[in-house]
Every structure is written in structure tokens, then in C-alpha cells.
N, C-alpha and C positions, 0 to 999 in steps of 0.2 A: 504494500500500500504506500503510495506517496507520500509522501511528506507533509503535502496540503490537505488531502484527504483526512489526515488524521485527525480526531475532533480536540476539539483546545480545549483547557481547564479554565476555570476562571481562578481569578486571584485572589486573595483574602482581604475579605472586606470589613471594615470596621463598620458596624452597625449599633448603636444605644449600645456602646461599651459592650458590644459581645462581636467575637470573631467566627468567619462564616469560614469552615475548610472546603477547598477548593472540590469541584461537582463537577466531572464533566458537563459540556453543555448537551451531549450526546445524551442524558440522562434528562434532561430539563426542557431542553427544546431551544434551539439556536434562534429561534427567531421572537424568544421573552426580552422586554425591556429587564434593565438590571433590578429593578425594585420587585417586579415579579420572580425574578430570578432567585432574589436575596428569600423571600419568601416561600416561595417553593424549596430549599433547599433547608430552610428552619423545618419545613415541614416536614424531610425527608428525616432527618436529624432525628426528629421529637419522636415520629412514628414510622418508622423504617417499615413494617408489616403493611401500612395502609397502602405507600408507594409499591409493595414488593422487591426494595432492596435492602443493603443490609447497612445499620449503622455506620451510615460515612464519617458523623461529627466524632463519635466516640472509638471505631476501631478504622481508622481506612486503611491499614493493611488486610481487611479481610472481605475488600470487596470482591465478588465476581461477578466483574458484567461481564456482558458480550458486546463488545463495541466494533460494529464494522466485521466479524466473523472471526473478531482475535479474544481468546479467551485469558483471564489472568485468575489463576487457581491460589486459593490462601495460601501462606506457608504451615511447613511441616510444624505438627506439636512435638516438641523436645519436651515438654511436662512426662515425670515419670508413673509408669501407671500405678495402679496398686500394689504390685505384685513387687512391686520396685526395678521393673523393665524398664529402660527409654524407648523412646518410638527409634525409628530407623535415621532420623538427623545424627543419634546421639546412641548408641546401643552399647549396652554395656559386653564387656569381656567377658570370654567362657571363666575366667579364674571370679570373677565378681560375683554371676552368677553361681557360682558353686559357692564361695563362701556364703553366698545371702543363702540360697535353699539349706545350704549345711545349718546357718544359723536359725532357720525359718523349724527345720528339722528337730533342732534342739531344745529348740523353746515350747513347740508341740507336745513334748514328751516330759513336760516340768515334772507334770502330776503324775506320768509315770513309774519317773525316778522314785519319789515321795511314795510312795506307794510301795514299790520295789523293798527300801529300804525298811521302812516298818515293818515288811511281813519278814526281812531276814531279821530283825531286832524281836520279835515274837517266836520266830522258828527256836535262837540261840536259848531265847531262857525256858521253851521248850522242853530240847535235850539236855537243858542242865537240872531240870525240875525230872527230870525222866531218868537220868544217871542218879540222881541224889534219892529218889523212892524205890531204884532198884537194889542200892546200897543197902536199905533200911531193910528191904521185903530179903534180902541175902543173909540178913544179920553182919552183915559188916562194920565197921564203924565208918564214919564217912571225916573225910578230913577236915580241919576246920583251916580256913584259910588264917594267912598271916594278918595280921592289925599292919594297919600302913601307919607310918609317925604321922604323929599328929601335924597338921602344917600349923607353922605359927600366922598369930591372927595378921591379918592384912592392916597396913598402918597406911591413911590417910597423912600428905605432907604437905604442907603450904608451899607445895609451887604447883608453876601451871606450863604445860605443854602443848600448844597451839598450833594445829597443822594449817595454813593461811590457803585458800582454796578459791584463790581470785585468779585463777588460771583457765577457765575454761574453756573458753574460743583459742586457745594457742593448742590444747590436745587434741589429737584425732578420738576414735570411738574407740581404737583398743587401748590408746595410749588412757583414754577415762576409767576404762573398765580396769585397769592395771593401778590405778588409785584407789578405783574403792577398795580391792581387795587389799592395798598398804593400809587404808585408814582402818579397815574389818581388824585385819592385823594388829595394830598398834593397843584401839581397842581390845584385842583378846589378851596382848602383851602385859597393857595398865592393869587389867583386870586381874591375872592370874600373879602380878608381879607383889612381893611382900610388901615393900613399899612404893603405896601407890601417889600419881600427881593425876592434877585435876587436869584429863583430858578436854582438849577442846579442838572443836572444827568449825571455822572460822570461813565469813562469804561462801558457806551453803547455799549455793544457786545454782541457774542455769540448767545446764545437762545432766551435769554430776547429781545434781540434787532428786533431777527425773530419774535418776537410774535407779538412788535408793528407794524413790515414792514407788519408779513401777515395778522393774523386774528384781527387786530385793525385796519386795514387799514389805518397804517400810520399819523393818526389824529394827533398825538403828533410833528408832521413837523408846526401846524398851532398855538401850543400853544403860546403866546406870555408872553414876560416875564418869557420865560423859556430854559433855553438849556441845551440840548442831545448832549455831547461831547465823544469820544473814548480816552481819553488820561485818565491818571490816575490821584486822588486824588491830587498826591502832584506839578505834573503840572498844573494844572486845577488852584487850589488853587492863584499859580503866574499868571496866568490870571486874576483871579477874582481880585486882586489888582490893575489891570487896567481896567476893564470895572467898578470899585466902582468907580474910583480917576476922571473918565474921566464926561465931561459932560450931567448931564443925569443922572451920578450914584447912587442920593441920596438929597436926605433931611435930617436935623438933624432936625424930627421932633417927635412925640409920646413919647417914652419912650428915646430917644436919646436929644431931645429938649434941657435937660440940657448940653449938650456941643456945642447949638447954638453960643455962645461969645468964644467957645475956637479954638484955632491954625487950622486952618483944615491940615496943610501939618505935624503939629505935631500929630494929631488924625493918619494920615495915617500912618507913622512912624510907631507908638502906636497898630495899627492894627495886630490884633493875628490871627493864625490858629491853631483851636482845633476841636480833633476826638471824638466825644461823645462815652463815652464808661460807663457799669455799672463795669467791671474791675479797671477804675482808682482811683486812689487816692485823685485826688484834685476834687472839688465842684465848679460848674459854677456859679458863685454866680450873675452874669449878664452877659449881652452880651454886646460889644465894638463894634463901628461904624467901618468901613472899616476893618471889620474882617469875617474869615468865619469858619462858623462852618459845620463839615460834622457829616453825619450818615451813619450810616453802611447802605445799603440793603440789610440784609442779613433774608430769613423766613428760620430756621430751625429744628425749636422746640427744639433748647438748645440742638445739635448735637454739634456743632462748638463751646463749649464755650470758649469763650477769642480769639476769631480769632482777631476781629479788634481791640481790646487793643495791641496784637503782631504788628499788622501790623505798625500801629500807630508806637508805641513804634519803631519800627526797621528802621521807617522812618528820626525819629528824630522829630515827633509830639509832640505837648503836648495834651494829655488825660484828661479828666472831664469829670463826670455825672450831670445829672442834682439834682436840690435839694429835691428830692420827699420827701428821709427820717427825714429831716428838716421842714417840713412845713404839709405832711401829715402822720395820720398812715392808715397803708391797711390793708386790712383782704386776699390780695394775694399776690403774687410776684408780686414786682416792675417791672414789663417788659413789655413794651408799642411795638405796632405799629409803623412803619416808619412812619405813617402820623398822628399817635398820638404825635410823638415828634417832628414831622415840627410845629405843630397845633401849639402848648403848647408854643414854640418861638414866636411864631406869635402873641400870645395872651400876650407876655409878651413884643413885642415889642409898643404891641396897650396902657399897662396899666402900668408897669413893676413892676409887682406884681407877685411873680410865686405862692403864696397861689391862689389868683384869677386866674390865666392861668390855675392850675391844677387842679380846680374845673367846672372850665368852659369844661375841655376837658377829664380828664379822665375820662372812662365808669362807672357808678354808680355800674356794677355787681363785679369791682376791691373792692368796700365800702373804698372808702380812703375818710377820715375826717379830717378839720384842725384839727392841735394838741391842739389849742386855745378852741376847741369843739363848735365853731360859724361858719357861711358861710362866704365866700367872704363879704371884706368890705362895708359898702352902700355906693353909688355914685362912686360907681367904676367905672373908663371909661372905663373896661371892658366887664361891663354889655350890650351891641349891639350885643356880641358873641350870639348865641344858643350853648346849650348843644351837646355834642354827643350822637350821638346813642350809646343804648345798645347794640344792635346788637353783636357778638360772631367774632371776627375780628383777624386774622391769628398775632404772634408775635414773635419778634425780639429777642437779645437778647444783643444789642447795647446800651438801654439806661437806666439808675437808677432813 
């Protein structure tokens, strides 16, 4: 088709402060004065159905005329469908779709697991009730198990441990999923540990937060001696110096013990807020009673490095690492898991030894050795810890 042939658009018109998008005149009629024209095309606009075409004012990428025998077909939909396919603009990889159906797969069969597991937790005490009546109907005598020592009671300490969880749009979906299972962690760590600090999870939001509302089911509502708060680090923080001070908040006892005869309202004073960072300059060299220490939650594989030193820093924090490079040498990078470095406090709270905390906690595949070339001291009152797993455990890049 020529060039002249082809029908012209009209231009955008200012009309009582409203703009007209450009109508074929092929659509309107080439021989309308413009005021007819401006009107007819409000009209096309307002009720696209009455004309029989399609919203010009609001989508004109999806019109299809037929102007002159040349047709112009919408563009493709890249919107992905339910199933989490793209249409053919944009189709995902065979390795995509397998992981999505392998995850779709997974999730299917939650309540079959659940299920699974209880009837073998039913079957065991079963045959153990079925061993134990046949002894009896034998005349045998049946043996009595050993008494386990009694564990000593759990001690409440006025400090606080704050995983800062203002990271979310920098993680992918596994690098999320590899957090909560650090923060499940740290939690079971505090929990089970003799001397325990007041856990905290700080800028609870976002994704991370979706994950524990949906596919965690919420469980982390019944954790005790823990809180999931939305506010940030350095609010949270001024909290935390009132649930240490308040009743409840603490013992001076484990590795604190020695400031049992001092001032407690000057201890409080005295109480510090520090961001663990492997960026900072100054060395943790202990932890202080009514003080709180945060960590990053950040998995990123050393994408983000020095985010939370910045942050810190722009806070008005003070920053510390812990003392690895003093006390151990590694045969890898010093960069620990979020629940490697809750652990590691925790163990130095019980002994206050960090040669012995870091021995007890970091994974044997880092090979960090004291520099003294001996183990942890004997009669350490750290020794109740167990070692950590070897296991291959997602990392940080928050702590030294």
C-alpha cells in the first residue's frame, strides 16, 4: 500500500484539560470536522463495546483493526500463568520447571510426611510396650533403664542477641529459606543452651516473615524466650534495655558471675550496643551484661559485602568482630552462619573462653586450630556443649 493511501492518525488534542490519544481517522470517518472528531473519539474511549472497538484511550497497544486489509494482532502475554509457566515470549527452562514441579511435589505431600511420621512414632512405642509385656508374661525381669543426670536448670542472662532481618529484597528464595532455618537454629541453640540470652528477630517482614506465617505454619508465635518484632535494629535495641533492667531480665551468673558484687544500675548505664561485623575495626574481646549484640541476617554469598558495617556505621553503632583471628588459624574464610555466631556467644556466655566456644562450635570442615596447637582447656565448663555438625550450612558474611 502506498504511502498516501495509508490513513493518518490525528494528533493529540488538548480539550477542557483532558488529552485525546491519537484514533485513526480510518476509525472515525475522514470527512468529521475536528470537534466531531474530538467527540467521537471521547466516545470510543468511554464505551469501547458500543463503537465495537477496543479501549484506545486506556490500552492502544491492544488494538486490532483492520485498516485497509493490514491487520495489527496484540502483543504476546509474558504474565506467568498459574502453574508458574510463561507464555512462549518468555518460557521458562526445563531445569526451572523441574525444580518448580519438584517443589510443587513437595509441598503436596506436607501432610503426608506428618502422617508418615506419627504412625512410625506409634508403631516404636508399640514394640517397646510389646517387648516389655512379653518380659513380664516370661517371668523375666525387665531392665530398668539408666536415670540421665539431671541437666542443670536453665539461667536467664541480661543480655540480648538480635539477628537484624532488614535484608530481604537482597536474598533470593533459597538464599530466605537458608535463614529461617539459621534463625529455627539459633532458637533451638538459646533454648536448649544452660545459659540462656534474650533472643531477638528484629525487621520481621516482607518475604521472610511470609514464609514463617505460611509454609512454617506460624510455629515461631509459640517460641518462648524469643521475639519477632517489625521495628528496626536500633529501636528494638532501646527496648531491649528495658525488658534486660526489668524483672525477670537476668542473672549475673556463668561467664557474667564476676560482676555479681558490682553496681547493677551502674552495669546498666555501662551496657553497650554492638553490630557484629567482619568489616570492623575493633575486636569483641567479651560480652557486657545488659548489653546487646546484633547480627546481620543476611545469606548472600559475599554479594552485599560490607552492607551491615554501612549500616551500622550510619547508625551511629559501634562495630566489632568476633576474635577468631586471635585465638584460631583456618584453613578457610573466617565467615560463619547466623547460628554459628549466636552459638559461639552462647558458649562463651556458659565458659567465657572464646578459644573453647570456637572449638566447640565451629564446623571441623573450616580446620580452624588453636594457635597454642592444643584443644580447648580440661575442665572447661564448656565441655556439656556437643560439637556441631559438619554438615555444609549456607553463610553470612556479618561475622570474623
Amino acid at each position: 500500500m502506498d504511502e498516501s493511501e495509508r490513513p493518518s492518525k490525528m494528533r493529540k488534542i488538548s480539550h477542557d484539560n483532558a488529552e485525546i490519544l491519537e484514533v485513526p481517522k480510518a476509525i472515525l470517518g475522514a470527512d468529521r470536522s475536528d470537534e466531531q472528531t474530538i467527540q467521537e473519539a471521547n466516545a470510543i474511549n468511554q464505551n469501547p463495546a458500543v463503537h465495537g472497538q477496543h479501549n484506545v484511550g486506556n490500552d492502544p497497544d491492544s488494538i486490532e483493526a483492520d485498516l485497509d486489509g493490514e491487520s495489527f494482532p496484540a502483543p504476546l502475554d509474558t504474565t506467568p500463568s498459574l502453574d508458574g509457566v510463561t507464555s512462549e515470549a518468555n518460557p521458562m527452562s526445563k531445569n526451572q520447571l523441574k525444580k518448580l514441579r519438584k517443589k510443587q511435589e513437595w509441598e503436596s505431600k506436607r501432610d503426608d510426611r506428618k502422617t508418615i511420621r506419627k504412625e512410625k512414632l506409634i508403631a516404636k512405642r508399640l514394640r517397646k510396650k510389646d517387648a516389655y509385656d512379653k518380659a513380664i508374661a516370661e517371668g523375666g525381669s525387665v531392665a530398668t533403664p539408666e536415670r540421665k543426670e539431671t541437666k542443670q536448670r536453665a539461667v536467664q542472662l541480661p543480655v540480648t542477641i538480635m539477628i537484624d532481618c532488614d535484608f530481604d529484597e537482597l536474598m533470593r528464595d533459597n538464599e530466605r529459606i537458608s535463614l529461617g532455618g539459621q534463625i529455627t537454629r539459633s532458637y533451638s541453640d538459646n533454648k536448649g543452651s544452660t545459659y540462656r540470652a534474650h533472643l531477638t528477630v528484629c525487621s520481621f517482614l516482607g518475604k521472610l516473615r511470609a514464609r514463617f506465617d505460611g509454609i512454617m505454619g506460624g510455629v515461631y508465635k509459640n517460641y518462648r524466650g524469643t521475639r519477632f518484632l517489625e521495628q528496626d535494629f536500633v529501636d528494638v535495641a532501646e527496648q531491649a534495655k528495658v525488658w534486660m533492667g526489668d524483672v525477670g531480665g537476668g542473672e549475673l551468673q556463668g561467664a557474667f558471675e564476676k560482676y555479681a558484687d558490682s553496681d547493677h544500675d551502674l552495669l546498666r548505664d555501662q551496657g553497650e550496643v554492638v553490630y557484629l561485623s567482619s568489616e570492623a575495626e575493633d575486636t569483641l574481646n567479651e560480652l557486657k551484661p545488659y548489653s546487646t549484640y546484633i547480627i546481620g541476617g543476611l545469606v548472600d554469598k559475599n554479594r552485599e559485602k560490607g552492607i551491615c558495617y554501612k549500616r551500622a556505621t550510619q547508625r551511629g553503632l559501634r562495630t566489632a568482630k568476633l576474635p577468631i583471628g586471635d585465638y584460631l588459624e583456618m584453613s578457610s574464610r573466617k565467615v560463619l552462619a547466623t547460628n554459628h555466631v549466636n552459638e559461639i556467644m552462647l558458649k562463651w556466655l556458659e565458659c567465657g573462653d572464646w578459644g573453647d566456644a570456637f572449638m566447640k562450635v565451629i564446623p571441623k570442615r573450616k580446620g580452624g586450630k588453636l594457635r597454642s596447637g592444643g584443644q580447648p582447656s580440661e575442665g572447661s565448663e564448656c565441655e556439656s556443649g556437643a560439637e556441631t555438625s559438619d554438615a555444609a550450612a549456607p553463610v553470612i558474611i556479618v561475622a570474623e
